[in-house]
C-alpha positions in Angstrom: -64.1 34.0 96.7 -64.1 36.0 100.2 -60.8 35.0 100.9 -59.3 35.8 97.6 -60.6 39.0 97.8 -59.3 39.9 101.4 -56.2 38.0 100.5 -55.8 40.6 97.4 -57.1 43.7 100.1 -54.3 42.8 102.1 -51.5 42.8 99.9 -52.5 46.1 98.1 -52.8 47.9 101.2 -48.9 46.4 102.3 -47.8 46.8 99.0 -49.3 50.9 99.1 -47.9 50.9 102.8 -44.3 49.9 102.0 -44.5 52.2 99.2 -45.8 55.6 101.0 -42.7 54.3 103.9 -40.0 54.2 101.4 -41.2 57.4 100.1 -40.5 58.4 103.5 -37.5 57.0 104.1 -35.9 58.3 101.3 -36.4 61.7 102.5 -34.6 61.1 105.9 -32.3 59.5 103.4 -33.6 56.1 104.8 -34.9 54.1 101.7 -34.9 50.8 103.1 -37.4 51.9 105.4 -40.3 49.3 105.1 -43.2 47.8 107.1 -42.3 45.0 107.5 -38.6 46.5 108.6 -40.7 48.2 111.4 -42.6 45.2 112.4 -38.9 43.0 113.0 -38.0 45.8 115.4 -41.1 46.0 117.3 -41.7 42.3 117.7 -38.3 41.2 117.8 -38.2 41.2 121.4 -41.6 38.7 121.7 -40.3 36.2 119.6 -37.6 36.0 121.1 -39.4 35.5 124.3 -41.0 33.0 122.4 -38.6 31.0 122.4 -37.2 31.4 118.8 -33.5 32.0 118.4 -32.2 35.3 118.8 -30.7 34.9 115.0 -33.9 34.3 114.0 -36.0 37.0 116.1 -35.8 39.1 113.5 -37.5 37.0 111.0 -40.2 35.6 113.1 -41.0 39.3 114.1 -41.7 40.3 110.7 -44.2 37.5 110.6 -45.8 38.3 113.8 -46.5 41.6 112.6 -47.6 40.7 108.9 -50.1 38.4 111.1 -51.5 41.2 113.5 -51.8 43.8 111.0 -52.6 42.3 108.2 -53.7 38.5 107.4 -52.6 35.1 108.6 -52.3 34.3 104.8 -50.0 37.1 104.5 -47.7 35.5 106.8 -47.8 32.3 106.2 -46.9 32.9 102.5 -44.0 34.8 103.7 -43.4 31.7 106.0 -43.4 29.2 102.8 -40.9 31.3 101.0 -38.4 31.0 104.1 -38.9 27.6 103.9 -38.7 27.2 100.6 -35.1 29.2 100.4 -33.9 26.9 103.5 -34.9 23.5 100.9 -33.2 24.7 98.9 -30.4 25.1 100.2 -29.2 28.4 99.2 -26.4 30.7 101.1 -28.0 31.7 104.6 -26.9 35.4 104.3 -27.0 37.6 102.1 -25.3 41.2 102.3 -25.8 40.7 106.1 -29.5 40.0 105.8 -30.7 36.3 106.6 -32.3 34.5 103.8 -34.2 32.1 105.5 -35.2 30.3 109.6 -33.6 27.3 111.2 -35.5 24.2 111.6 -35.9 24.9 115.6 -37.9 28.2 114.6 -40.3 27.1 112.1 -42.0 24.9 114.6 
C-alpha cells in the first residue's frame, strides 16, 4: 500500500508540475514547455555518454530525470510504453518527435 501511495504522490506532483510549466510556457508563448521537455535537455548529454545513441539521448534523458526527481516507477512505466510502441510496430516519428527507443538502448 506504501508504494501505491508514493506511486500516486509522484504522479500528482508531475502532473501539477507540467501543468504550472505549461502555464508558463504559454506566456513566453512556449506551450510545449514541460518537465519532462526540461529533463531531455539537461540529461541528454549523460546518456549519451552512456553509451545510448545520440537519436535516442533524448529519450533516455527524459527517463533519467523522471528517475532522479521523481520515482523509479515513474520511469520505468514511461519505459514500458516506449517499448510497447516499438512492439508494436508503429511509425518511429511522429511530427519530428520519436515515438519510441531502439533495441541497443533499452538495454
Amino acid at each position: 500500500a506504501n508504494i501505491a501511495v508514493n506511486l500516486i504522490a509522484f504522479l500528482a506532483l508531475l502532473a501539477f508540475l507540467n501543468a504550472a510549466l505549461s502555464w508558463l510556457g504559454n506566456m513566453f508563448d512556449y506551450p510545449q514547455l514541460t518537465f519532462s521537455l526540461i529533463c531531455s535537455y539537461v540529461f541528454m548529454p549523460f546518456s549519451f555518454m552512456m553509451g545510448v545513441d545520440w537519436e535516442d539521448s533524448f529519450l533516455v534523458g527524459e527517463l533519467i530525470g523522471y528517475k532522479t526527481f521523481f520515482n523509479e516507477f515513474v520511469a520505468y512505466e514511461k519505459l514500458s510504453v516506449l517499448i510497447h510502441k516499438r512492439l508494436e510496430g508503429g511509425p518511429e516519428f511522429v511530427d519530428d518527435v520519436k515515438q519510441y527507443l531502439n533495441v541497443h538502448s533499452e538495454i
